[in-house]
Each structure stands twice: as C-alpha cells, then as structure tokens.
C-alpha positions as CSV (number, residue, x, y, z in Angstrom):
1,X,91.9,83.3,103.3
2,X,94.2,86.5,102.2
3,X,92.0,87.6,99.7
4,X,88.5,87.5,101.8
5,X,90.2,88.7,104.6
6,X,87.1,89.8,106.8
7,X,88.9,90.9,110.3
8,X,90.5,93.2,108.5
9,X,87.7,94.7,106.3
10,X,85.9,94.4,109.7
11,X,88.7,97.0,111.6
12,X,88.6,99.3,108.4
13,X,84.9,99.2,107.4
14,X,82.6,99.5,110.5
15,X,81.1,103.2,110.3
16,X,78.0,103.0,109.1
17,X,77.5,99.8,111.4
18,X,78.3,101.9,114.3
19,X,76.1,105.1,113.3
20,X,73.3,102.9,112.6
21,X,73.4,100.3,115.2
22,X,75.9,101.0,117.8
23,X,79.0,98.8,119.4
24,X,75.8,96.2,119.9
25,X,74.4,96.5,116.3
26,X,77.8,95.9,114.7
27,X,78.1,92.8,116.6
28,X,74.5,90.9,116.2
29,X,74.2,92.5,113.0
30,X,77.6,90.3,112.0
31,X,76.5,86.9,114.3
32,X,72.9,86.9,112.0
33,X,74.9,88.0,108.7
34,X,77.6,85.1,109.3
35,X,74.8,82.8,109.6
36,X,72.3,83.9,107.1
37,X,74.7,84.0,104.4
38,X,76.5,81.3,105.4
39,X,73.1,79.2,103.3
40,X,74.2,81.3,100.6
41,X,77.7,80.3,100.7
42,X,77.3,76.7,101.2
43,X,74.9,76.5,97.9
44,X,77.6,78.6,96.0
45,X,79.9,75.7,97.1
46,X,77.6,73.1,95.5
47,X,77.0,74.5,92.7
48,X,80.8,75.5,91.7
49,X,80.9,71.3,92.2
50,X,78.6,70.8,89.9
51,X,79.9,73.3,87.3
52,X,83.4,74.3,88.2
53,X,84.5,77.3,85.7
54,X,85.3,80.4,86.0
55,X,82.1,82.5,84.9
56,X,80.5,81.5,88.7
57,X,77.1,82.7,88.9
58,X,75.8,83.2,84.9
59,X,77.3,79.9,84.1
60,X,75.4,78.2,87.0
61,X,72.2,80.3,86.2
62,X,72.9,78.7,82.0
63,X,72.9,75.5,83.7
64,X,69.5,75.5,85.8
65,X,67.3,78.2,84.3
66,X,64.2,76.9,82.8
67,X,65.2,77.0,79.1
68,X,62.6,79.4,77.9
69,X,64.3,82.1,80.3
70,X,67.8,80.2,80.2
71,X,69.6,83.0,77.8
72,X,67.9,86.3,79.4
73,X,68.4,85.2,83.0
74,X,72.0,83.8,81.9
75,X,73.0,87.3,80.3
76,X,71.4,89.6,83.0
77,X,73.3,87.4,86.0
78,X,76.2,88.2,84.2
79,X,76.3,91.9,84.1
80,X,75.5,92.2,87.6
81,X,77.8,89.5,88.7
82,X,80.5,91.7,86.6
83,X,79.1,94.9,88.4
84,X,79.3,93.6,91.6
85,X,82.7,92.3,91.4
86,X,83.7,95.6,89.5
87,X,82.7,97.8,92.7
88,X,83.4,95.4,95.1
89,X,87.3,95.7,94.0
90,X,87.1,99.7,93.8
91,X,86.4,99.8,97.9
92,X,89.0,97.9,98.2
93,X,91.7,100.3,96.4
94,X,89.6,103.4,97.8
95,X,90.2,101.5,101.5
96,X,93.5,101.8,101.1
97,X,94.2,105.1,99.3
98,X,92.1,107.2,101.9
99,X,93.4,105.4,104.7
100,X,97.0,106.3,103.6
101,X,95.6,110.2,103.6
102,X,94.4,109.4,106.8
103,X,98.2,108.3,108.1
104,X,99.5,111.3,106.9
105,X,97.1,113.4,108.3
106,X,98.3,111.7,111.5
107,X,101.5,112.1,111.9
108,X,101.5,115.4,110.2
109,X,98.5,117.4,112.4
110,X,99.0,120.9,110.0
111,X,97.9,118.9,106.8
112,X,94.9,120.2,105.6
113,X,93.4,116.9,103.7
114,X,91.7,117.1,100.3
115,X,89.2,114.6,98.5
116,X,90.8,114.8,95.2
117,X,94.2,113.9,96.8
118,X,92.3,110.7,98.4
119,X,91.3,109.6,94.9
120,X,94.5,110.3,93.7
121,X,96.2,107.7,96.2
122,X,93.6,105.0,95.4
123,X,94.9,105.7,91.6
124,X,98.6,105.2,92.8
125,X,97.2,101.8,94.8
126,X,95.3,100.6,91.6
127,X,98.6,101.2,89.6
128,X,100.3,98.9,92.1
129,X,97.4,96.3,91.5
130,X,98.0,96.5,87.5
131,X,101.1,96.3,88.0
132,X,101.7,93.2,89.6
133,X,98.6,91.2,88.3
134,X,100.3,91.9,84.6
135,X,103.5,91.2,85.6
136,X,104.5,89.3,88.5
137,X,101.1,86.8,88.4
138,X,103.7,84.0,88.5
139,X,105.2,84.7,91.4
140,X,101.7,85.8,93.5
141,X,100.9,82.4,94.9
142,X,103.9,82.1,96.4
143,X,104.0,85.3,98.2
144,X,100.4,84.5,99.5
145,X,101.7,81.9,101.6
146,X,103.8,84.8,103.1
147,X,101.2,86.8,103.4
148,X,98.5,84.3,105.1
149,X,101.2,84.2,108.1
150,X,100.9,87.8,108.0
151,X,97.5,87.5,108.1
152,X,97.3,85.0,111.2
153,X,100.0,86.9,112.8
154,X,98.5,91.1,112.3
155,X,95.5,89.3,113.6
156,X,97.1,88.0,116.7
157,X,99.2,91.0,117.4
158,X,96.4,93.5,116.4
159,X,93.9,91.7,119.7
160,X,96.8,91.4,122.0
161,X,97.7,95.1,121.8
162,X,93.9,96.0,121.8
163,X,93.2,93.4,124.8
164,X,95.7,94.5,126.7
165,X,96.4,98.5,126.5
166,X,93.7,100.0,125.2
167,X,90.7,101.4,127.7
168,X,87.6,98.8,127.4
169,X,84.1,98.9,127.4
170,X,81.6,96.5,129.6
171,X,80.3,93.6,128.0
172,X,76.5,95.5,128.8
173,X,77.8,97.7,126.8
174,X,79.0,95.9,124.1
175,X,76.5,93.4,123.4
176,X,72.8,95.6,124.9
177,X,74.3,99.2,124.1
178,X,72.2,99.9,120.9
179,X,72.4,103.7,119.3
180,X,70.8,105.3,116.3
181,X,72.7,107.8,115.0
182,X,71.2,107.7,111.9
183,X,68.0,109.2,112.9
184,X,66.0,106.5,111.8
185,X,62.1,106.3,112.6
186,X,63.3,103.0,115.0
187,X,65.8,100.9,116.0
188,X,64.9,97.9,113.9
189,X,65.5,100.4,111.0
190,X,68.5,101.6,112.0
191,X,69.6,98.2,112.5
192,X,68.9,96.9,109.1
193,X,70.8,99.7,107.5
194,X,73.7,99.0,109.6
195,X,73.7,95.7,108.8
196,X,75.9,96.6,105.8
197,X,79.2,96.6,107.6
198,X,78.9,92.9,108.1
199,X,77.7,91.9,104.6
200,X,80.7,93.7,103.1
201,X,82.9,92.3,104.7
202,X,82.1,88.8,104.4
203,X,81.8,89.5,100.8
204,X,84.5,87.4,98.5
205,X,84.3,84.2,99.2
206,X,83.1,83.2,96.1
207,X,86.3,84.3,94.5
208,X,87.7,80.9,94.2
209,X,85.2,80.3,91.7
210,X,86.1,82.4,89.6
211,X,89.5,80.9,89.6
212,X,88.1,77.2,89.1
213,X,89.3,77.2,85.4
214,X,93.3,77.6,86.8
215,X,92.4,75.1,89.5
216,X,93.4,71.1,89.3
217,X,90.4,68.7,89.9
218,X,88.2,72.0,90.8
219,X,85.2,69.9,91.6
220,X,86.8,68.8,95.3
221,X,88.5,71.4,95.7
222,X,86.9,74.9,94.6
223,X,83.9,74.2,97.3
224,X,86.0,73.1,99.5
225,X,88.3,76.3,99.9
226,X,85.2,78.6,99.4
227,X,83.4,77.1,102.3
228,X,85.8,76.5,105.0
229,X,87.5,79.9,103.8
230,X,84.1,81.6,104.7
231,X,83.6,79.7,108.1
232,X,87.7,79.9,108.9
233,X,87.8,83.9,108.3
234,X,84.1,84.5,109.6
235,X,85.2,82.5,113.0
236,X,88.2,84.6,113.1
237,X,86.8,87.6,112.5
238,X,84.1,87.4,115.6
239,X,86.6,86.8,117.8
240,X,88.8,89.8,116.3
241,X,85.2,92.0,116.4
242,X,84.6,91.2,120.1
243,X,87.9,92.4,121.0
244,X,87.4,95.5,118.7
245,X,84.0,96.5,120.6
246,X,84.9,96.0,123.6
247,X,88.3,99.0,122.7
248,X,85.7,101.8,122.1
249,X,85.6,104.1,124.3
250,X,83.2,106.5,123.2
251,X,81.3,105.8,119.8
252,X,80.7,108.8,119.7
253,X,84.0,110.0,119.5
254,X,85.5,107.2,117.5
255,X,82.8,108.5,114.8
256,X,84.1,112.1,114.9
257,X,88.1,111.6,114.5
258,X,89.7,113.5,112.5
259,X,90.9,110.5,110.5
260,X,86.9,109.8,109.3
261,X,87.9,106.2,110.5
262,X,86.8,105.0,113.8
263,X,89.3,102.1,113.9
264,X,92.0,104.7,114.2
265,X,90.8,106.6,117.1
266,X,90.8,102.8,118.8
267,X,94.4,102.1,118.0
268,X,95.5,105.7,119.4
269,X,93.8,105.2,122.4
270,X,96.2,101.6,122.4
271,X,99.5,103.1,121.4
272,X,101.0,106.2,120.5
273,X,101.8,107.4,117.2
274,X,104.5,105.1,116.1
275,X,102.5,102.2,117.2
276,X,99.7,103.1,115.5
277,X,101.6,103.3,112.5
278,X,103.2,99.8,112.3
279,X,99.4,98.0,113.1
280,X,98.4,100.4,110.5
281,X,101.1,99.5,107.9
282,X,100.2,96.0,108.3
283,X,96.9,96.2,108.1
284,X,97.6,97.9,104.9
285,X,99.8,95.5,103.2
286,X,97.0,92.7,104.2
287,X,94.0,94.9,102.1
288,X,96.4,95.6,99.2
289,X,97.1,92.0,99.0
290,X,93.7,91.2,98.9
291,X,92.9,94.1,96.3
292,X,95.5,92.3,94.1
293,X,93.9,88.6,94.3
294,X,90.3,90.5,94.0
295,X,91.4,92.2,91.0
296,X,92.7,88.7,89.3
297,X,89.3,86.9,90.3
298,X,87.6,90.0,89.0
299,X,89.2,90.5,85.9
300,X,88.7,86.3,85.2
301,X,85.2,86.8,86.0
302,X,84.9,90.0,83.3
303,X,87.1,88.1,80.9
304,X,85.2,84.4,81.0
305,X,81.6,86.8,80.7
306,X,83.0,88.8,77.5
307,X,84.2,84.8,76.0
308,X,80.6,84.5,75.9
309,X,80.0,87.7,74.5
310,X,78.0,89.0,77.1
311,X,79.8,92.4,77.3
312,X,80.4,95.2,74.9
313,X,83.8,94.5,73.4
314,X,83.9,91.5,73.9
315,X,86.8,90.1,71.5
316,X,89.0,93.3,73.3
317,X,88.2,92.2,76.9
318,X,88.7,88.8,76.0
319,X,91.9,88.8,74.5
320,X,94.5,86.7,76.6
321,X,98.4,87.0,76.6
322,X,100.9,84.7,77.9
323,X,97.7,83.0,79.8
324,X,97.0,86.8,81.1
325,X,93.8,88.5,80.5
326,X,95.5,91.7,80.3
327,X,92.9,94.0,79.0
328,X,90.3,92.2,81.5
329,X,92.5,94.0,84.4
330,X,93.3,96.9,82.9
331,X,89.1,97.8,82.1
332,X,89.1,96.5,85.7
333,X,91.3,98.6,86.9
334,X,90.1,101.7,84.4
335,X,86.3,101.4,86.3
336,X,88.3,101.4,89.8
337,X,89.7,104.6,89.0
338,X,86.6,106.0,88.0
339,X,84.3,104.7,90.7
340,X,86.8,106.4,92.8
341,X,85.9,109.9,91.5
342,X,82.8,109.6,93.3
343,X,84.6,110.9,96.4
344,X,85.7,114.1,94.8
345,X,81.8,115.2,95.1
346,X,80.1,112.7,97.8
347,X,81.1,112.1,101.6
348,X,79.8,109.3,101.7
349,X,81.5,107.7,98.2
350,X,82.9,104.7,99.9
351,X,79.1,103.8,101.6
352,X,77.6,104.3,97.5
353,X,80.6,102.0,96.5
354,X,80.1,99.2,99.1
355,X,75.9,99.3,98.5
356,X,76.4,98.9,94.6
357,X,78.9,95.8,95.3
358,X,75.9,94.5,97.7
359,X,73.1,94.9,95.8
360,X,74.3,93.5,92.2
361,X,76.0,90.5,94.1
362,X,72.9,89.6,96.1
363,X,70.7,89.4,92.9
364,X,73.1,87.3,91.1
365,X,72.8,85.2,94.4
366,X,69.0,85.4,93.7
367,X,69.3,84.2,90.4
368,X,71.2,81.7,90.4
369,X,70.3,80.2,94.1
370,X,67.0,80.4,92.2
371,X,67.5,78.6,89.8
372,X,69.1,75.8,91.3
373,X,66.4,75.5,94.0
374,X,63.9,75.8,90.6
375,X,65.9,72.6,89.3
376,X,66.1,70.9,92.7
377,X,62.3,71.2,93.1
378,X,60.9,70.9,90.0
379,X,63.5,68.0,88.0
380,X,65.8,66.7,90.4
381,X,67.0,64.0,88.3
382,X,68.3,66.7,85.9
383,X,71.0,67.8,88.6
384,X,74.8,67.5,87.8
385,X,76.5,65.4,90.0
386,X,78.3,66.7,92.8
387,X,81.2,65.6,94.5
388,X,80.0,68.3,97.6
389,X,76.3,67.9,97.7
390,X,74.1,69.1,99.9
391,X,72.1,65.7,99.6
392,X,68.4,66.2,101.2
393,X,69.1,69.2,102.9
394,X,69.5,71.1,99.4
395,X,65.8,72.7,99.3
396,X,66.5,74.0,103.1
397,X,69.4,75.7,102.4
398,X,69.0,76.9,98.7
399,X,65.3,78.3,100.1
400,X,66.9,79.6,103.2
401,X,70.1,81.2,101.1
402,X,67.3,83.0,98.5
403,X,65.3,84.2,101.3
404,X,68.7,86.2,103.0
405,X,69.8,87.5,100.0
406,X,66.5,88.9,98.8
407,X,66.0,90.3,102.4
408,X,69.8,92.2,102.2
409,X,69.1,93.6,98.8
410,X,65.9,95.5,99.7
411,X,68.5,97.1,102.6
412,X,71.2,98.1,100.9
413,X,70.2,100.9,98.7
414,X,69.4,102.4,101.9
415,X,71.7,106.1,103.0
416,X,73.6,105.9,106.1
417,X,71.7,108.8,107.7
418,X,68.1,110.7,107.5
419,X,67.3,113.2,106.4
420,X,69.0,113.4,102.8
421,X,70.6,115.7,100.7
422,X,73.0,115.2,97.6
423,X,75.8,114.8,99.4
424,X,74.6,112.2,102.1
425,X,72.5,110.2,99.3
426,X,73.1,106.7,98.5
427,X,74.5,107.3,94.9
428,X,73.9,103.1,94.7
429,X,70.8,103.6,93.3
430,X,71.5,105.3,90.6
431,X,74.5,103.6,89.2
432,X,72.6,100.2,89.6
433,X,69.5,101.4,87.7
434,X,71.9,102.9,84.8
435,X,73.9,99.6,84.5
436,X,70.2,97.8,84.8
437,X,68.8,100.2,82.0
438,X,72.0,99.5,79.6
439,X,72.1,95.5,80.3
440,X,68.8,95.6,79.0
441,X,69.2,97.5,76.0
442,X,72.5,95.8,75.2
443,X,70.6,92.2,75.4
444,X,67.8,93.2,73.0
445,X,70.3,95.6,71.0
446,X,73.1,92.6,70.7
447,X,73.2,89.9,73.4
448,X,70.0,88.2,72.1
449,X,71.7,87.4,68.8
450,X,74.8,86.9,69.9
451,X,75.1,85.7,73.4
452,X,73.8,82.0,74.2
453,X,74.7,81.0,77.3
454,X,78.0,78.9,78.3
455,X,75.7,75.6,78.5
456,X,74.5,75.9,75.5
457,X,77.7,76.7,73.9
458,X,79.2,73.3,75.3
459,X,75.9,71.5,74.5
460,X,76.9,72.7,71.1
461,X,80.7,72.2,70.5
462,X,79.8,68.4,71.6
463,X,77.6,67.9,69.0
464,X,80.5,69.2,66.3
C-alpha cells in the first residue's frame, strides 16, 4: 500500500492530465485507467501464482513463450522490465527533490530557483534511498507499518482540509468541464495524451512480485497483496481525486504557479504558508518512503535478471552481501542520478521520465500477458497450477489486459503540448529506442550464448 501509494502520486503528478484534459479529463481519464488496467493487474496476480520469483515479467514470459521464441522474448522482457522499473524509480526521487525546491521557493519568495539545484536535491534524496536500503533493510518493514498509518491518516487529513477550507468548484465543472491546453487537433487527442497522469500513478503494483523470493508461501500470498493493493489504493485514490478536482479554482492558474506544481497552488488556496507546509512535509515523507521500497523491488528485479545473465555485468550486479544486493541498488541508484540530468536541459524532464517508465512496462505487460493468453489458448493443459486462478474467465481478462496495454503504449511517447521544439519534446522516444537498439545487439553479441531463460535453467538443474 506505502509503496504504490497512488493518492499521493495523484496530488503530485497531475499536470499533463490537466493541460491535456482538464479537471474532467483527469478524472475519467483515471475511472477508465483504474478499470482497464485493472485486467492487467489481475493476470499479473495469476501468473506471480503460477511462478512466484522475483524476476516478474521475463520469468513468466520463460515460462509460456512458445519454445522457438522462449529465449529471445525471455531476454528482451527483461531489459524492458529493468528499464521500466529503472525510470519508474527516478520520478520518484526527481518528485521529491524538485518538490523540496519548490518549498523553498515558497517560503522564501526572493529565491531565484535553478534546474541544476533541482537535480542536485533528487541526488541528496537518492543518497537517502542508498542509504537506508544498504543499511537499515532490517529494520524497513517495521517502519512501514508506521508509515501505512501515515498513509491512511495524510490521506484523511489532506481531504478534510481540502473539503472544508479550500474554495470549490461545481460538480459540472468537475466531471463535463473538458480543456485542451495542449493544442491538440481534438479533444479525444488531447485526452489520450492526458491519460498519462493516471497510468503513472497506478503504476507499482507489481512490486510485490518482485519481492516473491523473500516472501513465505508466495503463491497465496504475492497475488493476493498485488491485487487488493491495486483495488485498495485505486479506491482510495478516486475518492482523494474527487476531492482534489473539485479544490481548483482556476486550472488555469493552478498550471501557471510559480511552484510548476498545481497541487500547491490548491493547498495555498486551503491554508496559509505554514499549513501548506506540514501537508507538504507529509506528503513528502509518504513518496520518499515509497522511493525506498521501489528502489528494493527495483534493484531485486535488476539483480534476479543479471543471475540469469541477461544484463551486462552480470556477475557485478549480481553479487549479494549479507542477503543484500548491494551493487543491484547502487547501479539503481547510479541510473536515478543520471536520468535526473535530464532536467538540467529539458522542462519537461519529469513528463520524458514518467513516458519511458510507461512505455517499457506496458510492453513487458504485452509480452508476457501474451504469452500467457498464447498458452491458455493454444495448450491449456500445459498451465502451472494456480492457487489464484482466474478459472474460465482467463482468456477475457488476459485478452482484455493485452488489448489496454497495447492501446497506452502507442500513447505515451506522445509530448505534453503541440507544437514541438527541443525543449518541449518527449525525450521517451529516444532513450527507449537506444536501450531497444543495445538489448538487441547485446542478445546477439552475448545473451544468445549465454542467457537461457530462468525455466530452462530449472528444467536443467533438475535433471543434474
């Protein structure tokens, strides 16, 4: 629940949705991505019942690929699988650094902000990460459970205050008002390119995969918590965006403070300064908690793909101390920093960051959704038994899940606004193609000789 923490990714996230979409956009944009994904999620859950370990998505692809394509498909899942979770924990440090920058700029109205100073407070917030995934990992789960009632509570006390003293808008408003911002050719355009807001945030819930080989009988329980920890925080978080739509004023203003992020021009129209500070502070130990769980299920994830020998280095990455994949977070924490340099150059750093999480996740989703749905079909007796099956609604859901995420990944190299120019352009693209180009050569260069495929690695340690 910490980790995935969508009402708060909501509040801190929601620009492009509201340039490209309006207070109405962000809201059915989220109602049809909390749905469509949700087939996603729930044939993620099967699947990490049928094969609970920590390399998610490559494993499961191993597992159901047709075996002439079994080792390509395998190794390809599993760079962008590593890519996706790679980016997707650099927004969450960057969150958090520029939104400090942001606080200060605040409460002190004569600093002049800089981007290099915002990237170098997403360093200091990726030091903290390191610091405490190397070091205090064995105390972490028990200051979760602190921070889930931190979680419920900033939740409760961040829609009372909003409910309550800030100016509101009228539910036409909210749920007909659409805008496009973006300049778009249409509003169905500009809607689909909005849509982005609400796939990242309900992003992560897979993360407890990734755990599954630290987890005790992770066949019940891995699906279990990555379902209900989807529907718990999705069903939270509409109730949390209702009450955040219906506290803007004036999109259009809440898109031009000073702060560059709308969800403080909301809380200052709430409280004043001080206030917004302490809903700010807590807000910010909430992401930071979930950066440090995102950057332990990422680094696993890197780790359990390099044990394969899927990656470059793989003996370094792989390396494990005192049950720690040490050099898995500190690579993880290396690419965060330099993901983060993007903003130096771009204004629009954090919207490239977010669409090159989306896009590599969705086509591991594709993949392996895929080829599940390919084994389902074609040699359902050749399933692994599941303890959480979707029984005879499988083909629905797997066909419904690869049919969403195909849909979202033609969307999300999209920029936030039109016309372009270099410093407005999705820089997605780009990266994604370059990590595409070098998983290929790596594959034919070394990952076809040496890189087989978790399945058939077991198949073959059984046999020994």
């Amino acid at each position: 629940m910490v980790l995935t923490a969508v009402w708060e990714y909501l509040m801190m996230a929601n620009t492009q949705g509201l340039i490209d979409g309006g207070l109405a956009g962000v809201f059915w944009a989220y109602i049809w991505t909390f749905f469509g994904f949700g087939f996603v999620e729930l044939s993620l859950a099967e699947m990490a019942s049928m094969a609970p370990i920590s390399g998610g998505q490559y494993h499961w692809v191993s597992e159901f690929a047709p075996p002439k394509y079994q080792q390509f498909l395998s190794y390809f899942t599993g760079w962008m699988s590593t890519l996706s979770w790679q980016a997707g924990n650099a927004s969450g440090s960057f969150l958090t650094g520029t939104i400090i920058q942001a606080l200060v700029g605040l409460n002190h109205p004569e600093y002049d902000p800089k981007p290099y100073q915002g990237t170098l407070l997403v360093f200091a917030m990726v030091l903290i990460v390191y610091i405490v995934n190397m070091w205090g990992a064995q105390i972490w789960p028990t200051i979760q459970n602190g921070l889930f009632v931190l979680h419920v509570l900033g939740f409760l006390v961040t829609i009372i205050v909003l409910w309550v003293m800030a100016p509101h808008q009228s539910a036409k408003a909210v749920f007909t008002q659409f805008t496009n911002s973006g300049g778009w050719s249409s509003m169905g355009v500009s809607l689909m390119v909005g849509q982005i807001t609400s796939i990242y945030s309900l992003l992560g819930s897979d993360a407890t995969a990734h755990m599954a080989e630290e987890v005790r009988d992770a066949g019940r329980y891995v699906p279990i918590s990555l379902f209900w920890s989807y529907v718990g925080n999705g069903v939270v978080a509409i109730i949390f965006l209702i009450t955040y739509l219906f506290s803007i004023a004036s999109v259009e203003d809440a898109l031009n403070d000073p702060s560059g992020y709308p969800f403080l021009y909301v809380l200052k129209s709430a409280v004043p300064t001080s206030g917004v500070n302490a809903l700010t502070i807590i807000l910010l130990i909430l992401v930071i908690a979930a950066n440090i769980s995102f950057n332990a299920s990422t680094a696993r994830q890197t780790f359990a793909f390099a044990r394969d020998k899927g990656l470059p280095f793989s003996k370094w990455i792989g390396k494990v101390d005192n049950e720690i994949p040490g050099n898995a977070i500190a690579l993880t924490c290396i690419i965060t920093a330099l993901l983060s340099l993007i903003n130096i150059g771009s204004d629009v750093a954090f919207n490239a960051i977010i669409s090159l999480q989306v896009v590599a996740i969705m086509i591991s989703y594709m993949v392996s959704v895929g080829c599940v749905l390919y084994r389902r079909v074609f040699y359902p007796e050749m399933l692994p038994t599941a303890r959480w099956s979707l029984g005879r609604w499988g083909v629905l859901v797997n066909s419904l899940g690869l049919a969403y995420v195909t849909f979202t990944f033609f969307w999300s190299f999209w920029p936030t606004t039109t016309p372009v120019d270099v410093a407005s352009f999705n820089w997605s693209v780009v990266m994604f193609v370059g990590v595409f180009i070098i998983c290929i050569v790596m594959y034919f260069v070394q990952g076809k000789k040496v890189y087989f495929g978790p399945v058939k690695q077991i198949r073959a340690a059984r046999l020994e």
